[in-house]
Each structure stands twice: as C-alpha cells, then as structure tokens.
C-alpha positions in Angstrom: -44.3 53.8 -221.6 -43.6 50.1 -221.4 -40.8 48.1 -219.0 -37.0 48.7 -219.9 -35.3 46.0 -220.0 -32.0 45.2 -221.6 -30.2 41.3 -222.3 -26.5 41.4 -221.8 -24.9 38.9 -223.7 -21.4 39.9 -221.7 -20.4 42.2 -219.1 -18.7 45.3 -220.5 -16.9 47.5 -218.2 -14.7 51.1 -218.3 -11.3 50.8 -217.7 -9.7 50.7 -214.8 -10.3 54.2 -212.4 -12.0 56.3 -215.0 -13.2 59.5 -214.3 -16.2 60.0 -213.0 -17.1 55.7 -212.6 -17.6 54.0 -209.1 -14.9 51.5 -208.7 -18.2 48.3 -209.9 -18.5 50.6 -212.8 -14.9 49.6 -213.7 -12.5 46.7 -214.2 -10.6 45.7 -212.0 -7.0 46.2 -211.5 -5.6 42.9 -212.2 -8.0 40.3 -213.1 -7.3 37.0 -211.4 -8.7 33.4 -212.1 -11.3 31.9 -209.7 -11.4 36.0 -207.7 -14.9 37.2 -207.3 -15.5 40.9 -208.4 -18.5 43.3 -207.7 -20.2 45.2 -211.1 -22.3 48.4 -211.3 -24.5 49.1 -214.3 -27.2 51.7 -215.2 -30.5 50.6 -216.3 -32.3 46.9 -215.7 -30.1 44.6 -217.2 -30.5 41.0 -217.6 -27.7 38.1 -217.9 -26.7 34.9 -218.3 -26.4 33.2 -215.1 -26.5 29.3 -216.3 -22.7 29.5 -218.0 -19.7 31.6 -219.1 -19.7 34.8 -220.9 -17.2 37.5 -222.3 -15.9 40.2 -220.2 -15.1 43.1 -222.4 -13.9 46.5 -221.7 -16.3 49.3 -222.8 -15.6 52.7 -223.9 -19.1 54.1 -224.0 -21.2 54.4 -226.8 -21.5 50.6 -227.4 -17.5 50.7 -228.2 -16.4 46.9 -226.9 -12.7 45.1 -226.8 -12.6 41.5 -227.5 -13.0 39.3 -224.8 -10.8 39.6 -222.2 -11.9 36.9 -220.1 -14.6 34.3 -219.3 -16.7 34.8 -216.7 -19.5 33.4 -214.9 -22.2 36.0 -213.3 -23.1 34.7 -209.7 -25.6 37.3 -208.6 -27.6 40.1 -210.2 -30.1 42.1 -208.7 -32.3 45.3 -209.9 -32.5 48.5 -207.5 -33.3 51.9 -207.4 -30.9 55.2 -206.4 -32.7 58.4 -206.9 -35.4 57.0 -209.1 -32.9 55.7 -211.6 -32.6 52.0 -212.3 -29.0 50.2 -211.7 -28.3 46.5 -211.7 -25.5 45.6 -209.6 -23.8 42.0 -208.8 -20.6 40.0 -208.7 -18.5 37.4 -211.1 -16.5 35.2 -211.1 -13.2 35.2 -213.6 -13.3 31.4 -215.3 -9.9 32.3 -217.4 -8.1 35.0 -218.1 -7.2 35.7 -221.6 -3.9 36.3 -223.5 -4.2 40.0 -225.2 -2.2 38.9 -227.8 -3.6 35.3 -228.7 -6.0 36.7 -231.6 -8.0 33.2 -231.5 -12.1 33.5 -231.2 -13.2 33.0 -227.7 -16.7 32.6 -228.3 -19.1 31.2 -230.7 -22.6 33.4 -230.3 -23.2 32.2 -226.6 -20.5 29.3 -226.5 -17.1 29.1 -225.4 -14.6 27.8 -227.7 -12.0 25.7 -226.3 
C-alpha cells in the first residue's frame, strides 16, 4: 500500500465561495500584503516552509492560474477527519500580484524580482 505523500511546489486554491468548499478550501476575498490566511487541503501534503512560493487559483483537475501572489507558508500540519487525510495551515501574502503585468514571477523555486 505504501505512504501518500504529495510535494506542493505552491498553494493552489478554488475561487472565492465555491460550492461545496470550506471557506480554507478557498481564496480569500481580497488578498492583502503582510494578512495571514488559513488553507484546507485533502490528502498529506508537504511544502515549502524555508521561502516564498506561488499562490495560484485552482480549478480542479490540476487546472492552475499564474501566480497570483507570493506567499510564505507559516504552519502546516497533517490530521485526520473521518479516516481521510487533510493538511490544513496558514500563510502569509509577501506581495500581491498585478493580473495584468504578464512578467514571470518565478523561476522553478525562485522568485524573480
């Protein structure tokens, strides 16, 4: 059977209030530099906690935006709910991105500048 475990190189979340999500499942509202925001994800999941990574908006299925900002992941910790395996945590927004400024934000696991 084996362990599960998957490496996140960024934190992709649903929009905003979709159907059927828990609020951590989804971004939030407005995104705001320097606020600290609570995740929700299925299965053991582990990240980056050393530096910044992407957060990108997910629609399922391994369908990712660009970046939408940096973030750095401040806690992340592995628990059970009715014998199914979630990781939950928070972040913290470095920098909010333009949408329309096209520029690469990243370079594999480093921020451009």
């Amino acid at each position: 059977m084996g362990i599960q475990v998957e490496f996140n190189p960024d934190l992709a979340l649903r929009k905003f209030k979709t159907i059927g999500r828990l609020e951590e499942e989804c971004l939030p509202e407005a995104l705001e530099k320097d606020g600290i925001y609570s995740f929700l994800k299925k299965g053991q999941r582990n990240y980056w906690l050393e530096g910044e990574i992407p957060l990108k908006e997910t629609k399922g299925n391994q369908e990712l935006s660009r970046p939408i900002a940096s973030i750095r992941i401040l806690e992340a910790t592995h628990f059970l709910i009715k014998g199914e395996l979630y990781t939950k945590g928070e972040y913290t927004v470095v920098e909010v991105f333009d949408p329309n400024d096209t520029k690469p934000k990243f370079e594999g696991y480093e921020r451009t500048k």
